[in-house]
TITIMAR-80740 format. One line per field, with one value per residue (C-alpha): residue number from 1; y, x, z. Coordinates in Angstrom, 2 decimals, decimal comma, padded with zeros to 5 digits. Layout:
N
i (NUM_...)
yy (Y_...)
xx (X_...)
zz (Z_...)
# end
This chain:
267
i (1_2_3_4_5_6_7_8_9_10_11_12_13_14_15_16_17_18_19_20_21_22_23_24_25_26_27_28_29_30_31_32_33_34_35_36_37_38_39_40_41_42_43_44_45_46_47_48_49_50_51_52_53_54_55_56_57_58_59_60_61_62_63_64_65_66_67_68_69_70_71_72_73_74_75_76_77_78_79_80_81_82_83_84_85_86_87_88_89_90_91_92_93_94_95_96_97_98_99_100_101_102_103_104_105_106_107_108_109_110_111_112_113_114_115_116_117_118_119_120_121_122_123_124_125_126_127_128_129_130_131_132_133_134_135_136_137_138_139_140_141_142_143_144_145_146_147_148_149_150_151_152_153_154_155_156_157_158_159_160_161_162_163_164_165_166_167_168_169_170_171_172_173_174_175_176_177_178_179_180_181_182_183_184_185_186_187_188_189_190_191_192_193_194_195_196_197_198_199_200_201_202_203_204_205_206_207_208_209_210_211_212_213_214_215_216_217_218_219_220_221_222_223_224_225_226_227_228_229_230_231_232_233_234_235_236_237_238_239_240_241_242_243_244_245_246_247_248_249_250_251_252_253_254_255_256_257_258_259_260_261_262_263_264_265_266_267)
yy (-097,87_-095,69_-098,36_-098,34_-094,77_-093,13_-090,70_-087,58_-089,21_-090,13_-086,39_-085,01_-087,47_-086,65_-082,70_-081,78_-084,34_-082,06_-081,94_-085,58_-086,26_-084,07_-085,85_-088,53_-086,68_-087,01_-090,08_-092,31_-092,06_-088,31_-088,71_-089,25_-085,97_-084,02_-085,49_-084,37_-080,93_-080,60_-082,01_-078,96_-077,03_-078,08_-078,17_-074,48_-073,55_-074,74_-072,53_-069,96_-073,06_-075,05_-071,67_-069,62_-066,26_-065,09_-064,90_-068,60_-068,88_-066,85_-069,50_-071,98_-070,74_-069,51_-073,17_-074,30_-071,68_-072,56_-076,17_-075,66_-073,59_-076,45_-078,53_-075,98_-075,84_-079,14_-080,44_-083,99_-083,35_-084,37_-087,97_-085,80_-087,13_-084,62_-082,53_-085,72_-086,73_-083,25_-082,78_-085,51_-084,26_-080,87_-082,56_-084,86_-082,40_-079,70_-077,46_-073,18_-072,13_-068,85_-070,64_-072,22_-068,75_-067,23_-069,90_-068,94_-065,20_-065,08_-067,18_-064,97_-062,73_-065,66_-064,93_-061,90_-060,19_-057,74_-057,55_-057,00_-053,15_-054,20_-056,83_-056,37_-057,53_-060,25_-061,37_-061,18_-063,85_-066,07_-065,81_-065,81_-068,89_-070,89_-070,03_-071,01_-073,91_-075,34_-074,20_-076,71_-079,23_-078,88_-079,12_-082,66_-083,44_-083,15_-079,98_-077,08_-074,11_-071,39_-072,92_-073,53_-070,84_-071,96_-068,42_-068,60_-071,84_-071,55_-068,07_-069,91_-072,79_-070,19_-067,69_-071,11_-072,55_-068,79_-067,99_-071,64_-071,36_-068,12_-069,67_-072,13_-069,25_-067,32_-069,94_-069,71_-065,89_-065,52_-063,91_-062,41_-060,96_-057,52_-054,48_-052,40_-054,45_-056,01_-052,40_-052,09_-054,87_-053,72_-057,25_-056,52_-059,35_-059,03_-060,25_-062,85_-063,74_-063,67_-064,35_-060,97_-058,85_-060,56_-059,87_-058,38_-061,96_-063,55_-060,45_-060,11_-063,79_-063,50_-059,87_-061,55_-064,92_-062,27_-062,85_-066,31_-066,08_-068,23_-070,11_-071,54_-074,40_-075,43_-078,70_-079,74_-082,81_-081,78_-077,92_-079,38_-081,35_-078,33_-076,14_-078,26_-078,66_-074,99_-074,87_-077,59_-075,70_-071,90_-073,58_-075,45_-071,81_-070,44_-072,99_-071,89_-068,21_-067,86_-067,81_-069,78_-070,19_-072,66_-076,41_-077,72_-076,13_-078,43_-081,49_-082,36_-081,13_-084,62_-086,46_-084,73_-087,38_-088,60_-085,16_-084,32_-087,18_-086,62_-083,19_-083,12_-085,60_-083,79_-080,26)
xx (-094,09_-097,45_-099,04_-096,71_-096,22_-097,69_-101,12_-098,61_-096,10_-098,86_-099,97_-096,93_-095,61_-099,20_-099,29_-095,80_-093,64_-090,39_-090,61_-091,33_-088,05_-086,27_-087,09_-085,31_-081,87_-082,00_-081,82_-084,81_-085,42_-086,19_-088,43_-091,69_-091,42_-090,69_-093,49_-095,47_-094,08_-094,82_-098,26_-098,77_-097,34_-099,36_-102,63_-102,38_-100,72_-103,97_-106,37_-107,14_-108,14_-110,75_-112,36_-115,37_-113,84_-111,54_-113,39_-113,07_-109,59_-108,86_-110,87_-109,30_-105,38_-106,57_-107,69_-104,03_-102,88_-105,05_-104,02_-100,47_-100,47_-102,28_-099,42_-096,64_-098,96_-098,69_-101,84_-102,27_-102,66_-106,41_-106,52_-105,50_-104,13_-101,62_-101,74_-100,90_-097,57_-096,54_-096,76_-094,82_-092,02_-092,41_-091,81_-088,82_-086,65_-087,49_-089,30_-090,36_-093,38_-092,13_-091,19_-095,39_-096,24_-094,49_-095,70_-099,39_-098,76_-097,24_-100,76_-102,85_-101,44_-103,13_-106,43_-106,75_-106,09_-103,31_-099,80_-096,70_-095,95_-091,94_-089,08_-088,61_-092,18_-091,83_-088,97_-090,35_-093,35_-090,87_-088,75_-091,75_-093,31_-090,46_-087,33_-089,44_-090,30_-086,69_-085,01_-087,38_-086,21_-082,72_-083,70_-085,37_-082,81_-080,26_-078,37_-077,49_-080,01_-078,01_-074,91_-076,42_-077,01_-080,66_-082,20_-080,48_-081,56_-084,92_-084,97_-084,05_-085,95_-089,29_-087,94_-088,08_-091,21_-092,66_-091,57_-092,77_-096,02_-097,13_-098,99_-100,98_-101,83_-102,89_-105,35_-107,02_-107,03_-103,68_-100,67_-098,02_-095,57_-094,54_-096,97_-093,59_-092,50_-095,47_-095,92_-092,18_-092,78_-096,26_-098,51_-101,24_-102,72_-105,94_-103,53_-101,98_-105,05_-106,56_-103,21_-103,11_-100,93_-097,81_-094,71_-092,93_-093,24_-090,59_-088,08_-089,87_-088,98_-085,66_-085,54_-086,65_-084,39_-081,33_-082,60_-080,94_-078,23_-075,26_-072,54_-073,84_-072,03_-074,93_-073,34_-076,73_-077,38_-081,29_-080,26_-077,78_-080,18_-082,96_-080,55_-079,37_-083,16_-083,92_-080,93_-082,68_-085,20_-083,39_-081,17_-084,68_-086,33_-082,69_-082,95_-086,45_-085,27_-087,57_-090,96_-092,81_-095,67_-093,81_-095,00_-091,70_-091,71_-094,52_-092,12_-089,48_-086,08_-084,28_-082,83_-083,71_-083,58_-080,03_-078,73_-080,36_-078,44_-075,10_-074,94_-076,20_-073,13_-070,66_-071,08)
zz (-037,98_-037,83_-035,73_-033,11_-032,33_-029,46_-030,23_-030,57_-032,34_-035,16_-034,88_-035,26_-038,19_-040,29_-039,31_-038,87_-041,14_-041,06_-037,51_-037,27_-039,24_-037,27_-034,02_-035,53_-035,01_-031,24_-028,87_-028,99_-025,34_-025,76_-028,66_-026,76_-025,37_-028,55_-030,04_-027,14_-026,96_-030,89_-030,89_-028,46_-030,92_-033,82_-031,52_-030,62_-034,24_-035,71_-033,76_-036,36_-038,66_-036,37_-034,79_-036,53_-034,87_-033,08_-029,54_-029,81_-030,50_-027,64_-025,49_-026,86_-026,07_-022,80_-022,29_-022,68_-020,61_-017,71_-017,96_-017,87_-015,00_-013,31_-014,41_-012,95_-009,93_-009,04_-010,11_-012,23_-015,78_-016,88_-019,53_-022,39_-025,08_-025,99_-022,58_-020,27_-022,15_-022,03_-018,18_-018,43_-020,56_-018,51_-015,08_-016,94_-018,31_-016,00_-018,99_-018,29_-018,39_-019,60_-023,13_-023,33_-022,77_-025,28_-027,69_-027,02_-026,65_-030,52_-031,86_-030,43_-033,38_-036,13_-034,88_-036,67_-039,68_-039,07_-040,69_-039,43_-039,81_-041,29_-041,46_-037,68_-037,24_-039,36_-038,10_-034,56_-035,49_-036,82_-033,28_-031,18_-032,96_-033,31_-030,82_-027,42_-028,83_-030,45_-026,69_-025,36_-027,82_-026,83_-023,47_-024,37_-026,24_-023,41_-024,46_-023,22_-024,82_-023,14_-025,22_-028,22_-031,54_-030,85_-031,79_-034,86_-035,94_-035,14_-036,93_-040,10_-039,90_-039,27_-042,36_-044,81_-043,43_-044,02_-047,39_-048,48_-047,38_-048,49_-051,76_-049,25_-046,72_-049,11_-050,70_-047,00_-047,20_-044,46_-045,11_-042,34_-044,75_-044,01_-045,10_-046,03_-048,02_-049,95_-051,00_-052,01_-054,52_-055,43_-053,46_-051,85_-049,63_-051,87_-054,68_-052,49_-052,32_-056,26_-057,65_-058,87_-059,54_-058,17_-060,66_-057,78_-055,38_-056,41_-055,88_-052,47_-051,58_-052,45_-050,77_-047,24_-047,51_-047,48_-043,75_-043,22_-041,14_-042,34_-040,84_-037,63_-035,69_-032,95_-030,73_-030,71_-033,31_-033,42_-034,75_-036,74_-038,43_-038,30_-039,68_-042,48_-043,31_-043,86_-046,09_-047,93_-048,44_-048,83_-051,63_-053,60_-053,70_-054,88_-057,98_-058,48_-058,34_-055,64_-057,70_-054,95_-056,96_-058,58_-059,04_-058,18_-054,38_-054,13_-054,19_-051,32_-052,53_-054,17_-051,42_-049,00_-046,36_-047,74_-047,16_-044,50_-042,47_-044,28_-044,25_-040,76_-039,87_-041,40_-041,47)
# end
């Protein structure tokens, strides 16, 4: 299958797998432009990781910026291997430039080394990274985002993908976990980043996946799907009692393409 897939659909099914699988959930003839619009996502995303400092990383959004507004400008989009598909899937399903701007706004936050002051700050990356991006989606996908739970879901999805990767952002000296409560459950990032010190991480994970909000109904087949996904993942940290240190959140929950497609049927 690799070999036949477009440049961003091989990006996004080696950088982004979950997403990858995901764009599997809506109609094949919309699937060129989600993989566009998430190689864009994964191209900015990385930034912090392929820049020496953070004057760079700024150059490098701004870069993005100033190509897109060439894009909503009118102008032809330059023989860019991610950027060219996208003007396409911007001019196709009529996508804002408001939601790209919010998307680069939020990772100009990852080039430096400040946490969020609380939960509401925390939360607020997770919307700011995620929600822009999954309204687009549904937009490609040919629903409604105005009609669909779409914060919710995305909100979700972010909080799992978050929690999970804390022991990998912290082997690359990162963390964005709230500073309140780190210190309510005595982690520092310095122990984040030593593994030091971190009895209290596993009460801390389960303290921020009370954030999950429950019981959504999106119309939408692709947030079904995402939404099923970060339950997926919610419920393997639950049976790990949230120590995600553990060697077993390094393995895909069992099944988890099997009930990701019945579960997303059904529910």
């Amino acid at each position: 299958m690799a070999h036949s897939l477009s440049y961003c659909g091989d990006f996004v099914r080696q950088s982004d797998p979950d997403r990858f699988l995901l764009s599997m959930f809506a109609p094949a003839d919309r699937r060129e432009a989600l993989w566009a619009l998430f190689a864009f996502q994964g191209e900015i995303a990385k930034t912090r990781d392929v820049v020496s400092d953070s004057t760079l990383g700024r150059m490098r959004l701004q870069w993005w910026r100033d190509e897109l507004e060439k894009i909503y400008a009118g102008h032809e989009a330059p023989a860019h291997e991610v950027l060219a598909p996208l003007a396409a899937a911007i001019r196709v399903h009529d996508l804002p430039l408001a939601d790209f701007e919010m998307l680069l706004e939020a990772r100009e936050f990852d080039l430096g080394d400040e946490l969020p002051g609380n939960v509401e700050g925390f939360l607020n990356y997770a919307d700011l990274t995620t929600t822009p991006l999954m309204r687009m989606a549904v937009q490609i996908e040919g629903c409604d985002p105005a009609l669909e739970p779409v914060q919710a879901v995305a909100m979700n999805y972010a909080l799992a993908g978050l929690l999970r990767v804390i022991p990998h952002w912290a082997g690359h000296g990162r963390c964005v976990l709230p500073e309140d409560v780190m210190a309510a459950y005595g982690i520092t990032p310095g122990g984040l980043f030593t593994g030091k010190n971190l009895d209290g991480l596993a009460e801390m994970v389960r303290f921020l996946a009370r954030e999950r909000v429950a019981g959504i109904k999106p119309g939408s087949k692709l947030l079904r799907a995402t939404d099923v996904l970060a339950g997926l993942y919610f419920r393997q940290m639950e049976r790990v009692s949230y120590d995600v240190l553990s060697p077993r959140m390094a393995i895909d929950p069992a099944f988890k393409v099997l009930r990701l497609t019945f579960f997303t049927k059904f529910m």
